[in-house]
N, C-alpha and C positions, 0 to 999 in steps of 0.2 A: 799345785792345787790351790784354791778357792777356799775360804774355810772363814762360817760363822753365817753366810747369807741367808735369809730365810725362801721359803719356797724353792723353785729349782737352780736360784741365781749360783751356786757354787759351779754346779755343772755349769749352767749357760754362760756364766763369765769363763768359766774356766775354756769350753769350747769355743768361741769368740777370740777371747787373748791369741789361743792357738791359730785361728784362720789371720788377723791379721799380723801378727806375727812372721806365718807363714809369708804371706804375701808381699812382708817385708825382706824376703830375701833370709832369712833363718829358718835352722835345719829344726823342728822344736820335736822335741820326745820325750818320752813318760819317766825310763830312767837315768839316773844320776851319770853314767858310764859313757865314758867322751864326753860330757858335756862339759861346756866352758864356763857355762852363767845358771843362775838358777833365778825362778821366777815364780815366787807363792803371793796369795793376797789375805788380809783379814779383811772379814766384813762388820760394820756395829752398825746397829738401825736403833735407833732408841727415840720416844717422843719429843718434839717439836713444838707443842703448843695444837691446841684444836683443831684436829683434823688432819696433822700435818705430822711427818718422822722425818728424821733429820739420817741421810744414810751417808755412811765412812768408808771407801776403801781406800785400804792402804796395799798397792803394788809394791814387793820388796826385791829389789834383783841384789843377789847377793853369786861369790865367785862359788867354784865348786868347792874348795876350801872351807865356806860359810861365812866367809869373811861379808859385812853388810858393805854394798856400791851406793846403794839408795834408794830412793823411796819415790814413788809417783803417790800422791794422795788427791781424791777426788772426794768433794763433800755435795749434799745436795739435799733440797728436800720434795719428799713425792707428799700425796695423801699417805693414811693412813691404811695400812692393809692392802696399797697398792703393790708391796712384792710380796707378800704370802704365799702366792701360787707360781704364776709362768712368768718370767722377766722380762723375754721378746723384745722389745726396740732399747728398753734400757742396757740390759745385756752388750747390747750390739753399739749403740752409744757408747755407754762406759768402757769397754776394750778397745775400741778405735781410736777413743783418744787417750787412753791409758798404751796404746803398742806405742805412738810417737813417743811420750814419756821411758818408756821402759830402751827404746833403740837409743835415747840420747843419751839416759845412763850408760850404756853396753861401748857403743863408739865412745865417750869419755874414758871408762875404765879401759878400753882396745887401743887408745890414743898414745904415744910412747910422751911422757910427760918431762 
């Protein structure tokens, strides 16, 4: 899960991650049961300077243990009040190139070292 974004972005990152995720070849599902990797996000959106928020996610893939693999972190700044409501292209943006981040953690931690 997605957790801290304002308007619908928990769900629509949270749906997103899942589609290209999927697309990458992973089985993704809701509970912890068989699963090998785990994949939550926090969100912080806080002011920027006029007119502008400065937004944080932090992708955390960790084993089923809990043990932390790593972090993908995406920073960026939108206007003001432009996520409050529907995310749509940002959403979609942000998980696409958050799935590459998150598979190169997964193949590292899969890689016999």
């Amino acid at each position: 899960p997605v957790r801290g974004a304002p308007g619908d972005g928990n769900t629509a990152l949270t749906a997103r991650l899942r589609e290209f995720l999927t697309q990458r070849g992973y089985v993704v599902q809701e509970l912890a049961d068989g699963a090998a990797f785990a994949v939550t996000a926090e969100v912080s959106v806080v002011n920027a300077g006029p007119g502008l928020q400065r937004v944080e996610i932090q992708w955390i893939v960790s084993r089923r243990d809990g043990h932390e693999l790593g972090r993908v972190l995406q920073l960026n700044e939108v206007p003001s009040n432009a996520l409050n409501r529907a995310w749509g292209d940002i959403a979609y943006a942000a998980a696409e190139e958050a799935a590459g981040g998150v598979q190169t953690i997964i193949r590292n931690a899969s890689t016999p070292g």
